[in-house]
C-alpha positions as CSV (number, residue, x, y, z in Angstrom):
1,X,6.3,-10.4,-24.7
2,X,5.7,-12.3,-20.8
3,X,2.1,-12.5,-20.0
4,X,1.1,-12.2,-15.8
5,X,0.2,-14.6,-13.8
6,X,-3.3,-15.5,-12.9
7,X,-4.9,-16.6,-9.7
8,X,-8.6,-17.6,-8.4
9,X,-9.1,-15.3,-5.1
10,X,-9.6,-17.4,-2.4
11,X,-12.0,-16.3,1.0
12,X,-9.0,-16.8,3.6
13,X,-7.5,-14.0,4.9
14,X,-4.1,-13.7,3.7
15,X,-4.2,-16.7,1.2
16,X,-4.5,-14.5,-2.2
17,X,-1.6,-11.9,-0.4
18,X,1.0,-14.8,0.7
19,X,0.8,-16.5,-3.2
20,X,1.3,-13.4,-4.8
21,X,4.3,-12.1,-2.6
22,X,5.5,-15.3,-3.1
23,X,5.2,-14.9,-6.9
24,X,7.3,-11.7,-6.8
25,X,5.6,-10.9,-10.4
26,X,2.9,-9.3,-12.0
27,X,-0.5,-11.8,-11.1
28,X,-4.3,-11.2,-12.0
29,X,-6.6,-12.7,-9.8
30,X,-10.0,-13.4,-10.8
31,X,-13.1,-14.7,-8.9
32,X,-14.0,-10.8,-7.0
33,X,-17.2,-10.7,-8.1
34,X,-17.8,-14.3,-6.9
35,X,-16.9,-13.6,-3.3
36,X,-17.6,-9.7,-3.0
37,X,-21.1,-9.4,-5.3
38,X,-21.9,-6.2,-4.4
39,X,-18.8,-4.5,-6.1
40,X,-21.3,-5.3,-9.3
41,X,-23.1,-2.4,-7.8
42,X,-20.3,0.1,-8.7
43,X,-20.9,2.7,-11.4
44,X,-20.8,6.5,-11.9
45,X,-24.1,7.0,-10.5
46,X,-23.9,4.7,-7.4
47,X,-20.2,6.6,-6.2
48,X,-21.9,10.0,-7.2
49,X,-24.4,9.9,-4.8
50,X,-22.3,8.8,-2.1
51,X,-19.4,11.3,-2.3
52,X,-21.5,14.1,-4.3
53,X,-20.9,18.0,-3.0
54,X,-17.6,17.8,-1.3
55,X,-14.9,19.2,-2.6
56,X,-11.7,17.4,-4.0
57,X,-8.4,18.1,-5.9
58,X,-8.4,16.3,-9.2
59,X,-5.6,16.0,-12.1
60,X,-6.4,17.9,-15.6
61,X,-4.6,17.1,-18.3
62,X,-1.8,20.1,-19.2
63,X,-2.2,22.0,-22.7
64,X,0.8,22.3,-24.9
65,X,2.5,19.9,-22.8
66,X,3.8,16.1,-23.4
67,X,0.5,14.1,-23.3
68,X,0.3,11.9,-20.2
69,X,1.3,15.3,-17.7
70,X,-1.3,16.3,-15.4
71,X,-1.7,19.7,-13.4
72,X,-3.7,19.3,-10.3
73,X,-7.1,21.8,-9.6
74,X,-9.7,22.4,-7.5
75,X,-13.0,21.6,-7.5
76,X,-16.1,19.6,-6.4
77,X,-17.3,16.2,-6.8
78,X,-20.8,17.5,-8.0
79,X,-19.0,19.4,-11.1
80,X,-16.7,16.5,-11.9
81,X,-19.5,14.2,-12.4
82,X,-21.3,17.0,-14.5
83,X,-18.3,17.5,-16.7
84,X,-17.2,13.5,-16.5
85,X,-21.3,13.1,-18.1
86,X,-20.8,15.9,-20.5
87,X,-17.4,14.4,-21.9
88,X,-15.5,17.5,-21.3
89,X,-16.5,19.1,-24.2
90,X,-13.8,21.4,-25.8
91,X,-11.7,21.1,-23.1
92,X,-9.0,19.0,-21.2
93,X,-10.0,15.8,-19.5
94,X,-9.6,15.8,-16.0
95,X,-9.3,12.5,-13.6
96,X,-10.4,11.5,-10.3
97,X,-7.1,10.3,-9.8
98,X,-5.6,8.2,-6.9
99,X,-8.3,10.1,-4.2
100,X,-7.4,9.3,-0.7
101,X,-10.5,6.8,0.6
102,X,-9.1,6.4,4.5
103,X,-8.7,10.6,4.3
104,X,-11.1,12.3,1.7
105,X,-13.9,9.0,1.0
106,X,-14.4,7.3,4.2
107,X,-18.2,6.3,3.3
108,X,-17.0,4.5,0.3
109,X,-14.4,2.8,2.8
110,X,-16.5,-0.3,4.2
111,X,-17.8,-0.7,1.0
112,X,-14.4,-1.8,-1.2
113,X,-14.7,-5.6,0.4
114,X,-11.4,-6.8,-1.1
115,X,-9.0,-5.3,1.9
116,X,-10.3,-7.3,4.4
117,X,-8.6,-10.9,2.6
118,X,-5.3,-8.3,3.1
119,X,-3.5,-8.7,6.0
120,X,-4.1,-5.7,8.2
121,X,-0.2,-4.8,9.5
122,X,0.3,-4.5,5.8
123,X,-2.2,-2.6,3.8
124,X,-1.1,1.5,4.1
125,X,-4.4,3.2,2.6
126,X,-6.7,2.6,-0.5
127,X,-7.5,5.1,-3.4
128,X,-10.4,5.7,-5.2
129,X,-9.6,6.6,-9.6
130,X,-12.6,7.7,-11.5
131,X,-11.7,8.5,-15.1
132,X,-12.9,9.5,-18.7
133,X,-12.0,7.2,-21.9
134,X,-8.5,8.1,-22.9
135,X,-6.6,9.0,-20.0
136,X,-2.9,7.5,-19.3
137,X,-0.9,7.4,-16.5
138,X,2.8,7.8,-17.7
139,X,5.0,5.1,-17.0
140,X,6.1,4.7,-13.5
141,X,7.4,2.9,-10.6
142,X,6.1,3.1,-7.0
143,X,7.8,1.6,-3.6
144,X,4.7,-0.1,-2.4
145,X,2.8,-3.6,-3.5
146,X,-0.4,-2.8,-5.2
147,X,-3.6,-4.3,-5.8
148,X,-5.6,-2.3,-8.2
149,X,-9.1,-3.5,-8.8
150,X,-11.0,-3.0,-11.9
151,X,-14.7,-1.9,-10.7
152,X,-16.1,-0.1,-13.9
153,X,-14.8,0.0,-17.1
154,X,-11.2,-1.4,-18.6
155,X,-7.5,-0.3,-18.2
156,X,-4.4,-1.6,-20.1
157,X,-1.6,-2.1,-18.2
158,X,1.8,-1.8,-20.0
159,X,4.5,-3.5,-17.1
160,X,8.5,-3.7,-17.0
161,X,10.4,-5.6,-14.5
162,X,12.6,-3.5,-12.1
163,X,15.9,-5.2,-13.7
164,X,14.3,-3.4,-17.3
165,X,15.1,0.0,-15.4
166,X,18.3,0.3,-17.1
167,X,16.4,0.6,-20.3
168,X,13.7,2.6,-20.2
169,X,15.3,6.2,-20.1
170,X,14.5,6.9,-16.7
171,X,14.8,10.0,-14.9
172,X,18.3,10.7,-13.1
173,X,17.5,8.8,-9.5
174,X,18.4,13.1,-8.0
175,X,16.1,14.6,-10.0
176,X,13.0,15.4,-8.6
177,X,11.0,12.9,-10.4
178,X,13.1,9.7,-10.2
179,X,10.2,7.2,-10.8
180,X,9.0,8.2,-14.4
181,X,10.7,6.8,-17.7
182,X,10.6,9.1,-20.7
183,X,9.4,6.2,-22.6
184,X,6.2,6.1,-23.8
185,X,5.2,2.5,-23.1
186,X,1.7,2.1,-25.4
187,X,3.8,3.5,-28.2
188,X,7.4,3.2,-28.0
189,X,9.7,5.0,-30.1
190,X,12.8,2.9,-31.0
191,X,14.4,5.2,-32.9
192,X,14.4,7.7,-29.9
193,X,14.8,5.0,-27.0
194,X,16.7,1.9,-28.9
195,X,17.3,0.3,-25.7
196,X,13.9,-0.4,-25.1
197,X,14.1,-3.1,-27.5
198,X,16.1,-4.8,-25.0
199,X,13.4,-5.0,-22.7
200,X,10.7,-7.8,-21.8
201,X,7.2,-6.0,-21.2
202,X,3.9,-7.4,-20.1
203,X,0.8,-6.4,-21.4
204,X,-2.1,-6.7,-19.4
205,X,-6.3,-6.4,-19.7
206,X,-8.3,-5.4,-16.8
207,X,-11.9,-5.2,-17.3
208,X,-14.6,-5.2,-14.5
209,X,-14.1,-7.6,-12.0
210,X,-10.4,-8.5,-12.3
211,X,-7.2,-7.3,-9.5
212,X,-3.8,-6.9,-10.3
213,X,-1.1,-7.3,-8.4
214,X,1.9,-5.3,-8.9
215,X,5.2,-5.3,-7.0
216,X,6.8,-2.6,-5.7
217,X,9.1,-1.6,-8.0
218,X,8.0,-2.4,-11.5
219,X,7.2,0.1,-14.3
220,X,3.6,0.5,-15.4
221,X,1.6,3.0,-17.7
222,X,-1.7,2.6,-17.4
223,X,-4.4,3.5,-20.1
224,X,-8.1,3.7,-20.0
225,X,-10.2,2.3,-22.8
226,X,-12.5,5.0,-24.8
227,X,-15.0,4.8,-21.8
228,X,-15.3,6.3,-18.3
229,X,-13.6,3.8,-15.6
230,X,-13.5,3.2,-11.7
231,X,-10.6,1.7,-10.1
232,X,-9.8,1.1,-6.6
233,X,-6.1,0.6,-5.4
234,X,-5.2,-0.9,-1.9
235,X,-1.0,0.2,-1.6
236,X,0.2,-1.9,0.8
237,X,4.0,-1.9,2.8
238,X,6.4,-3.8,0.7
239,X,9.4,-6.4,2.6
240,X,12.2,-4.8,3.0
241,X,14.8,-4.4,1.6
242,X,12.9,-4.9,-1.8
243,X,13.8,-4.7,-5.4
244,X,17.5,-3.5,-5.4
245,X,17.3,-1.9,-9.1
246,X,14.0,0.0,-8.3
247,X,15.8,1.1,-4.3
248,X,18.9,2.5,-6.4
249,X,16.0,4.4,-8.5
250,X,14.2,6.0,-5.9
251,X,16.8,5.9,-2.5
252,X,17.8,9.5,-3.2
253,X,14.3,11.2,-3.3
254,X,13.4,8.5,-0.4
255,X,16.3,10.3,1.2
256,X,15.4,13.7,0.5
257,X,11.8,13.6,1.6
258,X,13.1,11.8,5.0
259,X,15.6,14.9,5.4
260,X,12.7,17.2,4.6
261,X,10.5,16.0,7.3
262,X,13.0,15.5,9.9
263,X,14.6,19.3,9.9
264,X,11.1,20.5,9.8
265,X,10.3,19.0,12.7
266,X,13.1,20.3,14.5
267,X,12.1,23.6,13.5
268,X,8.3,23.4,14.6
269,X,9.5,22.2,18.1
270,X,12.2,24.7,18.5
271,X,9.2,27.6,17.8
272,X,7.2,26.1,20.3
């Protein structure tokens, strides 16, 4: 198994970014807390009262389907934090997951710290993930960098280089979800995916405190340790023209949505 990288954050502007790009690779960067104390602050309590009563769309986890599938629902932050104290007794978990901060959290916004040692022209928007123990995130690929910071709590990261792509089972690059892998990456079955074995994962530890850095491109699934967690995620625009495997991947659905966008367009100004 590779391990990450690891890096000290450093207080210049663009230092931390330009090493990691440079890396091209998985790196955890240590030293937050040293340079941005008040993200110590952070814990259910302290984001409940600052985004309580306001209503949100949050992912439940789907009965009788593969574990790791999520349906999204309605409701409001007051009631998640009710039910997220409660432990969702006798009934699925649901996660705060990936909640717009620029668009649906501005007052947490100014408050995050770590952006501002981003470049500006690069970072695209930030999300906010508040979570019971024993949520996962199935294995996936996005086309943006991302810094995901640890704030409460601990994740597991289970990552795959781009060039594994060709074994982990992924979904056809034209169906409609060409970034997840059918592998289940905390507990793979060899027997079902023998190619797997051919692959090189990383395994990585975040508790409170640390940032990740992950390319655009490479496969993670993410799972929370038996306790609630808060994580912050910064996506940021990758350099073109990026990882080839992981463009070949997701290209067509690029594509699609592109299409999408551009007849509707056309439409709405040929109505008005």
């Amino acid at each position: 198994m590779d391990t990450a990288s690891t890096l000290l954050l450093r207080p210049t502007v663009g230092e931390t970014y330009q090493a990691c790009v440079k890396l091209n690779r998985p790196v955890v960067i240590t030293g937050v807390l040293a340079i941005f104390p008040n993200l110590a602050k952070w814990d259910i309590d302290y984001v409940r009262k600052i985004i309580n009563n306001k209503k949100v769309l949050v992912a439940k986890q789907s009965v009788g389907k593969e574990f790791g599938v999520w349906d999204q629902v309605s409701t409001t932050t007051a009631e998640y934090f009710k039910r997220l104290a409660e432990g969702f007794k006798d009934e699925p978990l649901q996660y705060m997951a990936q909640q717009d901060i620029d668009a649906t959290h501005p007052e947490l916004k100014d408050l995050i710290g770590i952006d501002q040692l981003l470049p500006k022209q690069v970072v695209r928007h930030r999300a906010l993930w508040i979570g019971p123990g024993g949520t996962r995130v199935r294995l996936h690929m996005d086309p943006e960098d991302n810094f995901f910071l640890q704030v409460m709590g601990s994740k597991t990261f289970h990552l795959f280089s781009p060039q594994d792509t060709p074994n982990l089972y992924a979904h056809s690059p034209f169906s409609k979800s060409p970034e997840l892998s059918q592998v289940v990456a905390c507990n793979i079955d060899f027997n079902a995916h023998p190619k797997a074995r051919n692959t090189r994962p990383i395994k990585v530890e975040l508790t409170a405190g640390d940032l990740l850095f992950l390319p655009a491109y490479w496969w993670h699934e993410v799972v929370n340790s038996p306790k609630p967690s808060i994580s912050i995620n910064i996506w940021c625009r990758t350099k073109f023209p990026g990882n080839l495997h992981g463009m070949k991947q997701l290209m067509p659905k690029s594509i699609k949505l592109w299409l999408s966008s551009t007849i509707k367009k056309i439409v709405s100004k040929k109505s008005t």
